[in-house]
N, C-alpha and C positions, 0 to 999 in steps of 0.2 A: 870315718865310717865306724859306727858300733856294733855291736854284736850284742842282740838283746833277749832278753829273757820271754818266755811265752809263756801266755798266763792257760796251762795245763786246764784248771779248773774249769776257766771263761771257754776255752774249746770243748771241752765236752758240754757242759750246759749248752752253748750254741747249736750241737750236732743234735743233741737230745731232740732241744725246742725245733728243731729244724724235720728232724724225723717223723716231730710228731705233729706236724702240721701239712695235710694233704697238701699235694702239688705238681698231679698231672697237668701234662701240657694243654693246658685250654683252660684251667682251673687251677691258674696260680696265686691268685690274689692275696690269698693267706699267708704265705710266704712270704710275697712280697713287702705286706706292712708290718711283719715279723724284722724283717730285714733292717727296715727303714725306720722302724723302733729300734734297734740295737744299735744303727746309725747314729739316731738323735741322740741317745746316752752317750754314744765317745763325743760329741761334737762334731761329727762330721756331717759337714752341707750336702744335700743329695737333690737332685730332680727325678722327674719321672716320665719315660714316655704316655703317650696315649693307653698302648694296653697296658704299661705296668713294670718295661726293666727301666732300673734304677740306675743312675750315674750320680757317683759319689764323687767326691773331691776334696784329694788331700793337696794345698795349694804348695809350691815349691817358688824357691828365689827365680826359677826360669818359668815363665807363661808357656812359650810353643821353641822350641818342638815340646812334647807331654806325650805320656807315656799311658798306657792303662792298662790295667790286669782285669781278665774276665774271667768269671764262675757261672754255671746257670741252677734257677731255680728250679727248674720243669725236673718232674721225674717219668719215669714211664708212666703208662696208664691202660684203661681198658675202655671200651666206649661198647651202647647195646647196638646192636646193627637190625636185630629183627624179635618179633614179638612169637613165639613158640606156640603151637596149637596141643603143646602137653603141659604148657603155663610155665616153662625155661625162656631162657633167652638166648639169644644167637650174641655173641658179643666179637668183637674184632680189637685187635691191639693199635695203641697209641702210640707214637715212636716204635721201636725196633724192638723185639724182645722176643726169642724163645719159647714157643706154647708151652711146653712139658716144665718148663722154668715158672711157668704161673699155674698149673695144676694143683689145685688142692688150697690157693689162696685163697683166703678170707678178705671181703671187700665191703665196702659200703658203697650203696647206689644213691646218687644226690639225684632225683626228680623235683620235678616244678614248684615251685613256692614254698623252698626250702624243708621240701619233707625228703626222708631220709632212711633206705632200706637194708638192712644187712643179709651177705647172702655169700656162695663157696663157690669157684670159679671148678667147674670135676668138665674129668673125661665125656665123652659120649657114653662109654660102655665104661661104667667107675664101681662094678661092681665085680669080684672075681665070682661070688656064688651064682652070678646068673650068667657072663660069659666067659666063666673059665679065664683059659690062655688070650682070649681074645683082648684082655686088660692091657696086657705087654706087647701083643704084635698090632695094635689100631695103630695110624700113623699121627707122629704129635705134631697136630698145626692149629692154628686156628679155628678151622672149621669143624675139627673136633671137638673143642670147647664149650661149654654149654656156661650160664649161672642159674644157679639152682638159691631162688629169695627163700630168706626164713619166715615166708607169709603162704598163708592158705593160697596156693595158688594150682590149678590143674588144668586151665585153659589159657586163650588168651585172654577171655573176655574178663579172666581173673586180674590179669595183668593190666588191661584196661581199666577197671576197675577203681586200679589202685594209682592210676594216674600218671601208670610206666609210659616211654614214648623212644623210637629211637632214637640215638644220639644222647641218651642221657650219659653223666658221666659218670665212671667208678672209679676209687682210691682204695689200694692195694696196701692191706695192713703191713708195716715193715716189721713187725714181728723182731722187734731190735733187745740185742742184748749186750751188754757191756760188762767185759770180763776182769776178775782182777788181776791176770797177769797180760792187759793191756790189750786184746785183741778185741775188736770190735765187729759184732758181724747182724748185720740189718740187709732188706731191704734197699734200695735207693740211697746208700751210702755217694753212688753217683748220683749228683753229684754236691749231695750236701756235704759231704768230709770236705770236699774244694773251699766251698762258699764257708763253710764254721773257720777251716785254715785263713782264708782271706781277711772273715773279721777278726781273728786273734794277733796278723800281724797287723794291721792298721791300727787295733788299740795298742799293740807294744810300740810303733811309732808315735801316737799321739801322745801316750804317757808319757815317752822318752822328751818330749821337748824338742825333738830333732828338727829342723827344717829341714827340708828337702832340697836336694840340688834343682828339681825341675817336677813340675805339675806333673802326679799320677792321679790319675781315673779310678775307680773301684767300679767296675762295671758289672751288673747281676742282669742276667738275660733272661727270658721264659718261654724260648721254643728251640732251644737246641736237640733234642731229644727228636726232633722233625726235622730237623734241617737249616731253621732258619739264623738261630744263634746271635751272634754278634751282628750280623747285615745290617741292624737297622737303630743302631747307638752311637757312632762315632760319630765325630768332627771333626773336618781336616789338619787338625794340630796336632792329631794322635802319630807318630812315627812308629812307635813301639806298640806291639800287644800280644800280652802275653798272656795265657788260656793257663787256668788251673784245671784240671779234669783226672779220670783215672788212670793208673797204668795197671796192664793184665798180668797176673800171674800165670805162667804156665810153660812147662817143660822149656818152647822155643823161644820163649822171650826171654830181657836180660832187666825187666824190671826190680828193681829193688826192695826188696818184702821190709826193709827197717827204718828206709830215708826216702829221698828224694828221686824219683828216676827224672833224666831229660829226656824230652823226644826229638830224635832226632829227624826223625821223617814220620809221615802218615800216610791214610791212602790217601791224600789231596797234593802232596811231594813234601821234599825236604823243607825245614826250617829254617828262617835266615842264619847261614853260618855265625854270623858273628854276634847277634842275641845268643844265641844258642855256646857259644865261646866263652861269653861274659858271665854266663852264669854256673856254667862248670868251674869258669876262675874263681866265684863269689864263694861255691862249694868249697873245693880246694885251700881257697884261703881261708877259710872260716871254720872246718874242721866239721863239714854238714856230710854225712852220709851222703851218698849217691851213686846213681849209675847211669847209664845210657841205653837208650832202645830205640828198635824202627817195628813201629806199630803196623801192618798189612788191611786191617780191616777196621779202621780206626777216623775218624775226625771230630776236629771238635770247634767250637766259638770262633776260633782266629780260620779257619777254612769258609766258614760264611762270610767274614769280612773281607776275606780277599775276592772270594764271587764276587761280593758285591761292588767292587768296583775301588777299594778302598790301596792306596801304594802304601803298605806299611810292612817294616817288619816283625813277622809273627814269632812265637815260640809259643814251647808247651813245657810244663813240670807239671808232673801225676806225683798224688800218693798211689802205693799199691792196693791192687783190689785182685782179689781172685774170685772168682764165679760172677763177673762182672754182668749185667742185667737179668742174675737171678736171686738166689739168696747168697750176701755178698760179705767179704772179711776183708778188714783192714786191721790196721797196730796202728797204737797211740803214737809210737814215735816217729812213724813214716808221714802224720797230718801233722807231728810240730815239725817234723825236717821244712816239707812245705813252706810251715808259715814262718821259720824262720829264714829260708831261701828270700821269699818275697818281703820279709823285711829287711833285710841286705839289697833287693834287687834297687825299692822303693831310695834307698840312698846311694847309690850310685849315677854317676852323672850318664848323661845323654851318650849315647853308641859313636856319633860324629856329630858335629856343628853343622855339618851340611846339612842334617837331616829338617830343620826348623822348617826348609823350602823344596818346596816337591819337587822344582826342576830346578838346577843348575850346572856348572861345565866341568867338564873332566878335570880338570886341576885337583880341585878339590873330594873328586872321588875315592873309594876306598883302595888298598894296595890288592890285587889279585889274594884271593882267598887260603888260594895253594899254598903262598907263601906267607901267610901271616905269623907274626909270631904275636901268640896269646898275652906276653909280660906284658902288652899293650894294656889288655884286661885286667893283670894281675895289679899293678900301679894305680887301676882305677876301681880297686876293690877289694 
C-alpha cells in the first residue's frame, strides 16, 4: 500500500467546473457529462443509468466481492409552484433547505425551449421602509418566499406571457469564493467538495500504476438531496459502500475543520463497525488527520442503499462544512484529507472473504465486535 500525492491543482479546478455547472435535483445532466468528461481524460470506463448516475470502474485483481464509493451530484434547488396575480412567483424548495438560508439568492429560471430568466428569491415583506420591524418578526419558511424575475412583469398574464409555467426549474447562484489562506466558501459545496475529492483520488490511483487488490465502483448519484441516492446503482457484488458527503460544523459535533471526519452513526443508525474500524486504522496509519462523529439529523447515499434492499456494509467520511445547506465553508486540506483517505481506502484488501457471498455459515463469521482488536486493520493497511 502507497501513500499518494493529490493533485491540489486538479481538486480545485474539478470543485470550480463543478460549482459552476447547475445541478438541482431534477436538472442534473450538466453535471453529469461534466463528470463523465473528466472520467474519459483519466481512462476510466463508466456507464450510465437511464436518468443519468454514473458507475465508474477502477478494475482490481479480485472481481466480487467489489467495493464502491459514492458522491452525488444533485444539489439543492428551487422549483415555481404558482403563478402571482402581482407578477411574482410562489416558489417551493427542492430537497431540504432553510427558507431564510435562500433569502436574497440570486437565481436563474430555465423555462421551455431552453429560454432563460434571471431573478432574486426576497421575503414577502423585503422592504424595512414600508414594513418596519415587520422585516425581522415575518416567519422564515417557504411560503414566505416569493421570486421577484428581472422582466417587466406586474401580473400574471405578464408571467404567462413570457412562457413561465409551474414546475419550472431554478438554480441557485453559489456565489463561490476561493481564498488564499485555503478556505473555501460556496454554495452547494454539498456535495461537490465530495465528488472533486472522489475524482482527485482515482486520478492519484490511476497515475500511480497501482492495481488494486479488488474492483471499486466510483458511483456519482443525482437525487440524494430527496431521498433517493444510492437505491438505484448497485449490483450484488458490491459488499462495501462507502458515501463521501459532508460533516457539520458546530459547537456539538466533533467534526474535524482540517481532515477527515468518520461517521459513526446517522439518523438511519450506526455504520458497519468494522468498515468504519478499517478506516480510522488507514487514518492512523497514514498520518491523515481525523475525527469521529454521530450526526442526529443526517443521511446520506449508503441509507438509500440499504432501504433499498441492498446487504452491504455502509460507511461515511465527510469533509467539514459549516453552514451546511446554506452559504457553506470548507478548507482545502479537509477535501485532500478525503481524497487521500479514499485513495488508501481504494488499495486495501476486502473487509472478510466471506463477504464475496451474501449468505454463508457461521464458521466463517466475523469475531463479536466488542472484542475486536483493530491490528486486524492495521496489518491490512
Amino acid at each position: 500500500m502507497k501513500s499518494l500525492e493529490i493533485d491540489r491543482p486538479y481538486l480545485k479546478e474539478a470543485i470550480q467546473q463543478l460549482l459552476d455547472t447547475p445541478s438541482p435535483t431534477g436538472m442534473t445532466d450538466g453535471a453529469v457529462r461534466l463528470v463523465c468528461q473528466k472520467l474519459s481524460k483519466l481512462g476510466i470506463d463508466y456507464e450510465l443509468t437511464r436518468r443519468g448516475a454514473i458507475r465508474a470502474n477502477l478494475n482490481g485483481k479480485v472481481h466480487s466481492p467489489d467495493r464502491a464509493i459514492v458522491s452525488h451530484l444533485d444539489t439543492l434547488g428551487v422549483i415555481v409552484k404558482n403563478l402571482k396575480s402581482n407578477g411574482r412567483l410562489e416558489v417551493d424548495q427542492v430537497g431540504t433547505w432553510p427558507a431564510r438560508l435562500a433569502e436574497g439568492a440570486r437565481v436563474t429560471l430555465y423555462a421551455d425551449h431552453g429560454v432563460e430568466y434571471r431573478g432574486s428569491l426576497l421575503p414577502l415583506k423585503a422592504s424595512g421602509h414600508v414594513y418596519g420591524k415587520e422585516v425581522d418578526t415575518q416567519p422564515a419558511n417557504w411560503k414566505n418566499i416569493e421570486l421577484r424575475l428581472d422582466e417587466k412583469t406586474s401580473c400574471r398574464a405578464d408571467l404567462e406571457r413570457l412562457g413561465i409555467h409551474p414546475g419550472d426549474m431554478l438554480a441557485v447562484d453559489p456565489q463561490s469564493e476561493f481564498l488564499d489562506n485555503g478556505f473555501w466558501v460556496s454554495r452547494f459545496l454539498d456535495d461537490n467538495a465530495g465528488v472533486a475529492a472522489m475524482l482527485a483520488a482515482a486520478k492519484a490511483v490511476v497515475e500511480s500504476g497501482i492495481i488494486l487488490p479488488m474492483d471499486c465502483h466510483l458511483l456519482f448519484t443525482i437525487s440524494e438531496e430527496t431521498g433517493a441516492g444510492a437505491s438505484h446503482i448497485l449490483h450484488g457484488d458490491v459488499a462495501e459502500l462507502l458515501a463521501v458527503d459532508n460533516g457539520t460544523i458546530a459547537p456539538e459535533q466533533n467534526t474535524c475543520e482540517y481532515g477527515v471526519t468518520i461517521a459513526m452513526q446517522d439518523s438511519s443508525g450506526p455504520f458497519d463497525w468494522y468498515l468504519t474500524r478499517r478506516l480510522i486504522a488507514l487514518c492512523q496509519n497514514h498520518d491523515i488527520e481525523h475525527s469521529r462523529d454521530v450526526f442526529r439529523y443526517y443521511r446520506s447515499d449508503s441509507a438509500a442503499a440499504v432501504e433499498a434492499g441492498n446487504d452491504i456494509r455502509t460507511g461515511l467520511i465527510c469533509f467539514a462544512l459549516d453552514g451546511s445547506h446554506g452559504y457553506e465553508r470548507t478548507h482545502v486540506e479537509s477535501v485532500v484529507c478525503v481524497a487521500r483517505l479514499l485513495s488508501m481506502y481504494m488499495q486495501s484488501g476486502p473487509l472478510f472473504e466471506r463477504d464475496e457471498h451474501i449468505l454463508g455459515p457461521l464458521n466463517d463469521f466475523p469475531d463479536d465486535p466488542g472484542e475486536w482488536d483493530d491490528t486486524n486493520f492495521r496489518n491490512n493497511g
